[in-house]
N, C-alpha and C positions, 0 to 999 in steps of 0.2 A: 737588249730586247726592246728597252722604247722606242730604238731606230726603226725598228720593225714594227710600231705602232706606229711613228710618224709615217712613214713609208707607204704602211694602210690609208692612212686619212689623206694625205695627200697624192695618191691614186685614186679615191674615191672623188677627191673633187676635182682631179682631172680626168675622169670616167664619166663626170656630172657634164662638164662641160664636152666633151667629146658627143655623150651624148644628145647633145641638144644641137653640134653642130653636125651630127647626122639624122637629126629630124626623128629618132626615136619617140616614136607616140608617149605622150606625155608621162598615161599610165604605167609603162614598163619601165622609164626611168631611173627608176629607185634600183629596180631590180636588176637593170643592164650594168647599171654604174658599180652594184654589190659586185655582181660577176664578176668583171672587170678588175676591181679592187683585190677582191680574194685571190683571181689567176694571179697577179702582182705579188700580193704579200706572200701565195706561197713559192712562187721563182725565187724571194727575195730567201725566206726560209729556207730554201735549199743552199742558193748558196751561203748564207751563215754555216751551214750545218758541214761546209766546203763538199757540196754535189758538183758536180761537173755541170756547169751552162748548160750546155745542150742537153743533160738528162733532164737539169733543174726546167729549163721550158717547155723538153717534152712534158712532165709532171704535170708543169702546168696547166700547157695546153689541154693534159686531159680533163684535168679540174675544171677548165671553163667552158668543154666540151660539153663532161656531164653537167654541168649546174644549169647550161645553157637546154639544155634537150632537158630537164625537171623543171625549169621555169615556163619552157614553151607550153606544155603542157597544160602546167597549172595556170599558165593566164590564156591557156587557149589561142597562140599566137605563132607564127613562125620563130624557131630556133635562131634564123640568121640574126635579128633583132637585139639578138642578146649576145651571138657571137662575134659578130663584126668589132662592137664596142670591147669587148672581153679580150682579145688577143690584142688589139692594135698597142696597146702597151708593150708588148712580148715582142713584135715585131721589131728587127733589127735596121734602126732606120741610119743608127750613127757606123754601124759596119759597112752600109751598103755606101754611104758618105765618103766613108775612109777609104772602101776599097777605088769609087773613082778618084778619088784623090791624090793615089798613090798611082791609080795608070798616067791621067794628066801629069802629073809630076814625072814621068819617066821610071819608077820604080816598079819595074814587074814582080821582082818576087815580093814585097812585101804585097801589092796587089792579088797576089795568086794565094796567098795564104789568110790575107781579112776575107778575100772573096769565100775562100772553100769555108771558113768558120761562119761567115755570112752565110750561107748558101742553108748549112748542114743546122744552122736557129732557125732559119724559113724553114727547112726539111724537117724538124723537130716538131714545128706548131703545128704543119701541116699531116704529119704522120698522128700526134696525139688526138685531134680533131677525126679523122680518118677510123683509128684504133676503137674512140669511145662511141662513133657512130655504127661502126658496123658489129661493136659489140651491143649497144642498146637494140641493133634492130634483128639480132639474132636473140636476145631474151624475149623480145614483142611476141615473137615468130614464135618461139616454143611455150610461150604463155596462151596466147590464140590458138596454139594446137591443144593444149593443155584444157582450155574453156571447149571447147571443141567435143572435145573424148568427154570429158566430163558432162556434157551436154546430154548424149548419146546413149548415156548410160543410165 
């Protein structure tokens, strides 16, 4: 378990630094870099707990989905600010490496199999992000109808 402490702290302060080299307004900082951090420690969480990668990132990605979309909120700001920094950890940069690695080298099948596991962690982050947004904007939707009726009556 303190692996998964250190693993926290040092995703946060490369969430910190990430931050700042995407020009993240100074103010939301703190807040992008948590994001970020958490989506991390709980990928990491899963797999301790032996989740399957790709379920352990979708998991993730939802986690930095929603925390992303309650932070925008509460600092009054776009969503993307918080997400961009939040998943690029989650992103599989050493799969998509290997996978050309292994075309250059002449190795197709190994290329065709980091490729499809590569492929199916983008399809993960991007499917969890996807899930947690269009489920936050159907609760919006039936809370606004909700204020709505209640209005009226």
């Amino acid at each position: 378990m303190m692996t998964l402490f250190l693993q926290f702290v040092f995703s946060l302060i490369a969430m910190l630094g990430f931050c700042v080299m995407f020009h993240v307004p100074v103010r939301h900082i703190p807040a992008a870099a948590f994001i970020g951090s958490a989506g991390w420690f709980l990928y990491q969480l899963c797999l301790y707990f032996h989740v399957s990668t790709i379920i352990a990132c979708f998991l993730a990605s939802c986690s930095v989905g929603l925390m992303s979309d309650i932070a925008s909120r509460l600092l009054k700001d776009a969503a993307t600010i918080f997400i961009i920094p939040g998943i690029l950890c989650l992103v599989p940069g050493s799969g998509m490496y290997n996978t050309m690695l292994a075309l250059v080298n002449g190795n197709l099948s190994q290329a065709a199999a980091t490729g499809s596991r590569t492929l199916m962690l983008a399809g993960s982050i991007a499917l969890g992000l996807l899930v947690i947004s269009a489920a936050i904007r159907i609760v919006v939707s039936i809370a606004r109808k909700a204020v709505n009726i209640a209005a009226k009556l």
